[in-house]
N, C-alpha and C positions, 0 to 999 in steps of 0.2 A: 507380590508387589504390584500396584496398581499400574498404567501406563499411562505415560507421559503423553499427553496429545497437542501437537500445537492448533491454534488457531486464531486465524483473525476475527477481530470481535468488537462490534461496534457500540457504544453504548452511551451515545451522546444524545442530549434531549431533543433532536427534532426526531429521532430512530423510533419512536410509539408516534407521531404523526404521520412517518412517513410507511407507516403501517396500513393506511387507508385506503381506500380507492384516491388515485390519482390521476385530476383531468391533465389538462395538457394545454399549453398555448404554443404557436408559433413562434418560434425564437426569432429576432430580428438579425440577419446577417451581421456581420459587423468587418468594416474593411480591415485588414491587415495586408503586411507582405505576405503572400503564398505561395511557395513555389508549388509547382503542376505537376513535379517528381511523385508518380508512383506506382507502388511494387506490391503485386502479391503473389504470396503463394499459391502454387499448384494444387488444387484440393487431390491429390495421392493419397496411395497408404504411406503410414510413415513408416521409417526404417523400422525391423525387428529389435525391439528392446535388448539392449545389453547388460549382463548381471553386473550389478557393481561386486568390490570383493572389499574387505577390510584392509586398510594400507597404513593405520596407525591410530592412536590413539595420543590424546592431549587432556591431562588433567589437571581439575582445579579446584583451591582450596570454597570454591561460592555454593552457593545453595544452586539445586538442578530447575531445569524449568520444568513447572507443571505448564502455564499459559504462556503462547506468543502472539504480543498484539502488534499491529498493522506494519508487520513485515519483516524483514531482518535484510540489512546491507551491508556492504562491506568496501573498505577502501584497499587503494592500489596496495598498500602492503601486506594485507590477509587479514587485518583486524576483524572482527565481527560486530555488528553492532545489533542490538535486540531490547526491545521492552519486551520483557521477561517475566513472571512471578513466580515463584516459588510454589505458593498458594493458588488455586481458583480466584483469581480476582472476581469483582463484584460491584455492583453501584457506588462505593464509598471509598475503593482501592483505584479501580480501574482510573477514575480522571487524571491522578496525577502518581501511575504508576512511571517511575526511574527508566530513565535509556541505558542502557550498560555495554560500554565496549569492553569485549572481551580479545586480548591481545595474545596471540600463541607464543611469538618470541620472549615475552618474560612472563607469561601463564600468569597473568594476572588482569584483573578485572575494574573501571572506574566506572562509576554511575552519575549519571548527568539529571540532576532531579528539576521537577516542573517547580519553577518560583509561581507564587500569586502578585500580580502587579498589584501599586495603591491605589486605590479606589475601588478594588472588584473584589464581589464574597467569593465565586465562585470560577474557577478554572478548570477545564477540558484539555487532556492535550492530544493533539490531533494528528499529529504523526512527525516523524522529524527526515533530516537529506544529512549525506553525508557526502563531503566532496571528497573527490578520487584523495587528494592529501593527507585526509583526515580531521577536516575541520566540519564541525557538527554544531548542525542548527537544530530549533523544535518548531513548531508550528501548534498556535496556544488560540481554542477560541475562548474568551472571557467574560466574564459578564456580570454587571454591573450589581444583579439579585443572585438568591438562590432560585435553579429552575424550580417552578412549582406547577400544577395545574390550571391555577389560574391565565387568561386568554389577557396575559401584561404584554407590553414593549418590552422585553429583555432580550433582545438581539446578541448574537456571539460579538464581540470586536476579535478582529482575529489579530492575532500577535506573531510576531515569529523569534525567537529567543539565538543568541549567538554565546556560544559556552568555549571557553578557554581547553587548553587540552587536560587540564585536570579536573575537569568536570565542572568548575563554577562557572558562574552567570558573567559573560561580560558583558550584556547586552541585552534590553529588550525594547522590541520596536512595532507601533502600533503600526499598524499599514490600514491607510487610507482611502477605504472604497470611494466610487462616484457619486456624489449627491443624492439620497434617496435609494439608493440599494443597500440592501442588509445580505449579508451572502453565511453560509455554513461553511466553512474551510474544512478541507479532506486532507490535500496534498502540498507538499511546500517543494520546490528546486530553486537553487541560485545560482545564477549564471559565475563564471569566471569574472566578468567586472563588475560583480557586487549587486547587480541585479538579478530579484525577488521572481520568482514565477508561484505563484497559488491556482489550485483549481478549488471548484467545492459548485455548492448549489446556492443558485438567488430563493430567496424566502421570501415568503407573503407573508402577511400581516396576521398577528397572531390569532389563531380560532378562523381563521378563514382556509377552505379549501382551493385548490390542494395546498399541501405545507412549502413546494417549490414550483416555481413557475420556470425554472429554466439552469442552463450549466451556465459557471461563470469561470472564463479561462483568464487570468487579468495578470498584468508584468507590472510590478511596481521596483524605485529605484534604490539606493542602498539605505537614505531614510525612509521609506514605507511610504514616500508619494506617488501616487497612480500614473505608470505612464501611459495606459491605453490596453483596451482587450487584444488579447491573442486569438483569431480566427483560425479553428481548426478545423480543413476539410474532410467533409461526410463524418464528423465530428456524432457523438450519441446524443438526441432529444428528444423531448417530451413527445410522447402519443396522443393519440382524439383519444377522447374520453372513450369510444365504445370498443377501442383496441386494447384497453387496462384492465389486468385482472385482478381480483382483491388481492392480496395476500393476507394470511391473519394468521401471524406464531402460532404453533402448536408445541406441545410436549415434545412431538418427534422431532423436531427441528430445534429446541433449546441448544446451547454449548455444553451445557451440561449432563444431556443423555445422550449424545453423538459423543461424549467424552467415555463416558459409559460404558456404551458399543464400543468402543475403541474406531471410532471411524475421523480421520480430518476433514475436518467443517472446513467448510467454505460458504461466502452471502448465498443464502437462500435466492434463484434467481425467477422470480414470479417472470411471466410471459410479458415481453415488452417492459420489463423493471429497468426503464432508461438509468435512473438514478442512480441503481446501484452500479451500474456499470463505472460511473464516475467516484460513486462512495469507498469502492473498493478498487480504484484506479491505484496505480505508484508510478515514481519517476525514480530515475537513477541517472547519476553523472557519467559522461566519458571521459577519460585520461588528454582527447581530444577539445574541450571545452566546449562539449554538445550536452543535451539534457534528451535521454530517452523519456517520451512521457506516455503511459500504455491507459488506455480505457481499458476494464474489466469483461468484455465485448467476448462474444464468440462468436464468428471469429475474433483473434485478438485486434485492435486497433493499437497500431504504435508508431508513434510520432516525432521525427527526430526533430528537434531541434536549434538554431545557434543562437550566439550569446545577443544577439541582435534581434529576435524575438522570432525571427524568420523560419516559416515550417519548410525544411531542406528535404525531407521527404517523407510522406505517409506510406506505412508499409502495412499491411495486412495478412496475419499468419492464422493459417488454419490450426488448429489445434489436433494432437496426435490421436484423441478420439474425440468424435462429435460432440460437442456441446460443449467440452469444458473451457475453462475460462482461464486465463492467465491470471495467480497469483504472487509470484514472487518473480525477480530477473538480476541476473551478475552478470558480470562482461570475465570472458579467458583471457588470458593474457593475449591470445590473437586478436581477441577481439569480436570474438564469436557472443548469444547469448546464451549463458544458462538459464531454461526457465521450468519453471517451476506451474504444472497445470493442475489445476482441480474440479472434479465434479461439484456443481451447487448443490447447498443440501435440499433433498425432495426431490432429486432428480431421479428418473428409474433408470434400472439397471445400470446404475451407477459404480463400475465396477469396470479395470478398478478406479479408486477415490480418488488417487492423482499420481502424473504420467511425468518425470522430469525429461527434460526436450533441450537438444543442442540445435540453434536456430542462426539463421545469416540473416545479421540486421539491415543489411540492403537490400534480400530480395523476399526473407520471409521464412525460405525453404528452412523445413527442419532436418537439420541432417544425422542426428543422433537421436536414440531414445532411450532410457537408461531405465533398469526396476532396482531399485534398493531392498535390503531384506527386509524382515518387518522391525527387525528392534533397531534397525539403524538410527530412528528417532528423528529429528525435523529437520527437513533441507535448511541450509543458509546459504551458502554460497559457493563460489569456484575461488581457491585459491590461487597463488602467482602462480602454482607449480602443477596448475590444473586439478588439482584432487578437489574431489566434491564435498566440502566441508556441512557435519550437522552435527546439530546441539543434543544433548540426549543428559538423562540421568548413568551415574558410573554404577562401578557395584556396589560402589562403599557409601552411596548417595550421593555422592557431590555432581555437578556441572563437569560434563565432558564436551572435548570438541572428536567427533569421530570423522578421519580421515578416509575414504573410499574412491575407487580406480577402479573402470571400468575393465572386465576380462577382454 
């Protein structure tokens, strides 16, 4: 039987741009509220990893995941949320592959599909937020042609979608850049009073280098009008040009032969790859009406937030072995992070691939470190009742959720 590999996996048209040598401008500050709150961790060893052990198992009648794209969350009741395939997705799947919550108390499963607004051939979906409740948004960039090679104006319009709890559309809502900026949308959060938080990267003009010229942290309100940038301190940016190194795909680095190898991919992280730091950033909700919002950074960067746009403190966590990068994060019922670490692909001695870490989001410290066995299959998340929940294939093929507890 072949093995399931999750990974995150980008495949949106400015991702063969952003393939290039990239120069770098000076970002302009920009004022916001900032609080001065911050906390890092001790660069220590971390704790001695703890074996997890099998504590149950939850089955279900849906097809298993081969591919998981840009993350998997979960709300206060244990639901799981994942764009999922069945299949290897692909250039023709991937943009408008289904959100699918999967719910343990009635082992059943609803999929939240990408609509195409009127007027647009072509839609991207770019990741989605789930609030601690279970109310589930998407984050759609759109666009007006089909991408093609040609050096056209076809900028994303970023969207963000509001879906009912049975999976249909109640809502979709253009959100309203600044005059003259065109941005890539990565990450969507909404506050508790119905405001919008996006990050993503500002874009140049098409055929011009580099593909981005800067991060764009911007809070718009519950109809998609701009209220003003989010400044976030020692935030990730652009490098001088002679600090950038190429990067250029290779074979070894496809999703597809790290699927192979049986190894979890994670972005490729070229030296000084500001961007992807931001590409492969997430955010996730508090129970509290805060928005954790983490750059892909190693160390990690992570940024609490409140519903008032206000940074209440930057925390910065060393990673449980050098270099890796923060992928995935769930909040315990205490209130603790579960997070989820990966080696980038092409990293040496990468080994092992990725480290799950119990972290205190006030001061950083990791205080746990866990090894899962090998077929345990892809982290998701920490359930109410603390068990380490992932998604795997069963015996009989279907979608399972496997319950684990650390000895």
């Amino acid at each position: 039987m072949l093995r399931r590999t999750a990974f995150r996996y980008c495949s949106m048209p400015i991702a063969a741009a952003l393939s290039v040598i990239l120069a770098a401008y000076a970002a302009k500050p920009q004022s916001h509220n900032v609080s001065p709150n911050i906390a890092q961790s001790k660069r220590s060893e971390a704790p001695p990893a703890r074996q997890l052990y099998l504590a149950g198992r939850v089955p279900f009648s849906a097809p298993p995941p081969m591919a998981i794209v840009a993350g998997v969350q979960c709300d206060a009741d244990g639901n799981i949320y994942a764009r999922y395939s069945p299949a290897l997705p692909n250039r023709f799947t991937l943009p408008k592959l289904p959100l699918t919550r999967i719910s343990l108390a009635s082992r059943s499963v609803v999929q939240f599909h990408v609509p195409t607004p009127e007027g647009y051939a072509f839609v991207q979906s770019q990741g989605f937020y789930v609030e601690p409740d279970g109310s589930v948004y998407g984050l759609l960039a759109a666009y007006r042609q089909q991408p093609g090679p040609k050096a056209v104006p076809n900028f994303p319009v970023p969207m963000v979608v509001r879906y009912q709890d049975d999976g249909t559309v109640d809502s979709v809502i253009k959100l309203q850049l600044p005059q003259g900026v065109h941005v890539q949308p990565f990450r969507l959060a909404v506050f508790p009073d119905g405001h919008l938080l996006m990050t993503g990267l500002v874009m140049n003009s098409p055929g011009r280098l580099p593909p981005s010229t800067g991060v764009f942290t911007g809070i718009f309100d519950r109809g998609g009008g701009y209220a003003g940038p989010l400044t976030l301190p020692d935030d990730v940016k652009p490098k001088p040009m002679g600090q950038v190194r190429v990067f250029r795909p290779g074979a070894s680095t496809s999703p597809g032969n790290a699927r192979a190898k049986g190894i979890p991919t994670a972005p490729h992280k070229p030296m000084n790859a500001w961007f992807l730091d931001v590409m492969f950033g997430f955010m996730l909700g508090s129970p509290d009406g805060n928005v954790y919002l983490f750059r892909a950074s190693s160390p990690a960067r992570l940024y609490v937030l409140s519903s008032g746009g206000t940074v209440l403190r930057r925390v910065v966590i060393n990673p449980p072995v050098p270099g890796m990068i923060p992928s995935e994060a769930s909040l315990t019922s205490e209130g603790a992070l579960l997070l989820r670490f990966s080696q980038p692909m092409g990293a040496e001695n990468a080994q092992p691939s990725q480290v799950l870490a119990l972290a205190d989001p006030g001061t950083g410290k990791i205080t746990e470190t866990y090894k899962a066995p090998p077929r345990a299959g892809a982290p998701a998340c920490a359930s109410p009742e603390d068990e380490i929940l992932f998604l795997r294939e069963s015996k009989v093929g279907h979608l399972e959720v496997a319950e684990y507890l650390p000895r």
